[in-house]
C-alpha positions in Angstrom: -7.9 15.1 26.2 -9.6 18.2 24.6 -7.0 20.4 22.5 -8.1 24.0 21.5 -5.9 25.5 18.6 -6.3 29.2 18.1 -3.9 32.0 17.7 -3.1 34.2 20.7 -5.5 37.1 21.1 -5.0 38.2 25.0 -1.7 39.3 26.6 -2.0 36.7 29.0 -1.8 33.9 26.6 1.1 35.3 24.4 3.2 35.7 28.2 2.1 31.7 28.6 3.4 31.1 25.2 6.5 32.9 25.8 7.2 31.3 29.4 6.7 27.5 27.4 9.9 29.1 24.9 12.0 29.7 27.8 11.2 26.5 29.6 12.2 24.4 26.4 14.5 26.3 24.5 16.6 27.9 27.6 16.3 25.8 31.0 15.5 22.0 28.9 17.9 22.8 25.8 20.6 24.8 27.7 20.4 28.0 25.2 21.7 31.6 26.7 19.3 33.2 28.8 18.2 36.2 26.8 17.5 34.3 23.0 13.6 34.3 24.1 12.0 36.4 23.7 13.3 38.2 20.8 12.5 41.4 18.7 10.6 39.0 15.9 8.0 38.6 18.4 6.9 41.9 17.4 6.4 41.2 14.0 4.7 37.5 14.1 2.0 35.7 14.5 1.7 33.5 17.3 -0.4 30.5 17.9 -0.9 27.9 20.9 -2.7 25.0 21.6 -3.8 24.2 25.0 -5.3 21.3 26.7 -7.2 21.5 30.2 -7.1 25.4 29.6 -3.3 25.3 29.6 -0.9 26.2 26.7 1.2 23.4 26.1 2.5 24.0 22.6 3.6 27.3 20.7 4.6 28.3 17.5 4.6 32.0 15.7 4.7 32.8 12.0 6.2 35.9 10.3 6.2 37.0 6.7 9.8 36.8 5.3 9.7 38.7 2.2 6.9 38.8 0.1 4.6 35.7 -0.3 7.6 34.1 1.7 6.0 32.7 5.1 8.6 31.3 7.8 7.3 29.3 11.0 9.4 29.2 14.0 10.1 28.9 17.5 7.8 25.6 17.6 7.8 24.1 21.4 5.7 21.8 23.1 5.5 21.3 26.8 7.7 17.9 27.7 4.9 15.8 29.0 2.8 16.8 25.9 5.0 15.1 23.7 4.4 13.0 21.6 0.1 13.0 21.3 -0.2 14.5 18.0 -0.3 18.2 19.6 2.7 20.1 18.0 1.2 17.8 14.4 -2.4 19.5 15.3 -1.0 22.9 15.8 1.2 22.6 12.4 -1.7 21.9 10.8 -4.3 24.8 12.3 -1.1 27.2 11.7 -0.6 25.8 7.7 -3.9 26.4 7.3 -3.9 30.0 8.4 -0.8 30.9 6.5 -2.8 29.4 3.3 -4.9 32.1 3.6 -2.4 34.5 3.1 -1.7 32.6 -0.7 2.1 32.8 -0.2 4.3 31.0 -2.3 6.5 29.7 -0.2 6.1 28.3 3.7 9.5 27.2 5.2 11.2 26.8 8.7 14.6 26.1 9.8 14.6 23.1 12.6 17.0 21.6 15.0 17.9 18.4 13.3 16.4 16.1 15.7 13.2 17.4 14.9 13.4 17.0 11.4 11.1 13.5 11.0 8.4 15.1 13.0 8.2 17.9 10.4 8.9 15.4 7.4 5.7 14.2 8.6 3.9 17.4 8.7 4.9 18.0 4.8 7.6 19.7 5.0 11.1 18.8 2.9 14.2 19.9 3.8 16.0 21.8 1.1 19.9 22.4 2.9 22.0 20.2 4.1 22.5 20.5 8.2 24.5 23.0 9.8 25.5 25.1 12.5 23.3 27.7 14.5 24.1 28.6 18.1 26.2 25.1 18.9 23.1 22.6 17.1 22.7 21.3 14.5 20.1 22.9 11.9 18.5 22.1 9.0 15.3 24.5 6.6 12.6 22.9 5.3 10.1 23.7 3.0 5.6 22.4 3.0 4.8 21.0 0.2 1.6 22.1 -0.3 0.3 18.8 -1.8 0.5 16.5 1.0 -1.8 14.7 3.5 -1.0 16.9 6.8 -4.5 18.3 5.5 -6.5 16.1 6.3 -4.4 15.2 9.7 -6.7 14.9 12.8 -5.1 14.5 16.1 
């Protein structure tokens, strides 16, 4: 399976990317209709990777404050699961945000996905708790791990 990684550059892809949100996060995880997509769309930036010219993984980046870079709204399409997509897309999306130098990369995760981005380099730095009915928990990249030389 060939998997592109780019961000989104055509309106067409960002809708894709939004319609994969909704489908996870709204019909698959039961979350109010109306949470995707939200004002911080506006403000991100917001990658994909697709496979047989399909997106079938998402995930946007905004700045927080200043040199403060905060991934979210990560989704991968169920029967993409699983392959080393969403690790691929962590990856081309870490290495993007590098270029900005920040000093601190974080994200806030449902707690179920937290070994998937242990494995990307990321620590968590809170304890879990509660955000719309799920379990949460933030973790932070540490910069000196091996996700860098990850290939999927």
């Amino acid at each position: 399976m060939d998997i592109k990684y780019k961000e989104v550059e055509i309106i067409s892809e960002f809708i894709d990317a939004i319609r994969l949100r909704v489908d996870v996060f709204i019909i698959e995880q039961g979350f109010k209709p109306g949470w995707e997509p939200d004002e911080d769309d506006k403000i991100s930036r917001h990658f994909i990777a697709m496979a047989d010219d399909k997106v079938v993984a998402t995930a946007r980046f905004r700045e927080i404050g200043k040199s403060e870079i905060k991934i979210e709204r990560m989704v991968t399409k169920k029967e993409y699961r699983g392959k080393g997509i969403s690790r691929g897309l962590v990856k081309f999306m870490i290495e993007e945000i590098k270029k900005l130098k920040p000093k601190k990369i974080w994200l806030r995760s449902q707690v179920q996905s937290q070994p998937f981005y242990e494995k990307c380099g990321f620590k968590a730095v809170s304890g879990p708790f509660d955000m719309w009915g799920v379990q949460h928990i933030d973790l932070e990249y540490q910069s000196n791990n091996s996700l860098i030389h990850y290939k999927p």
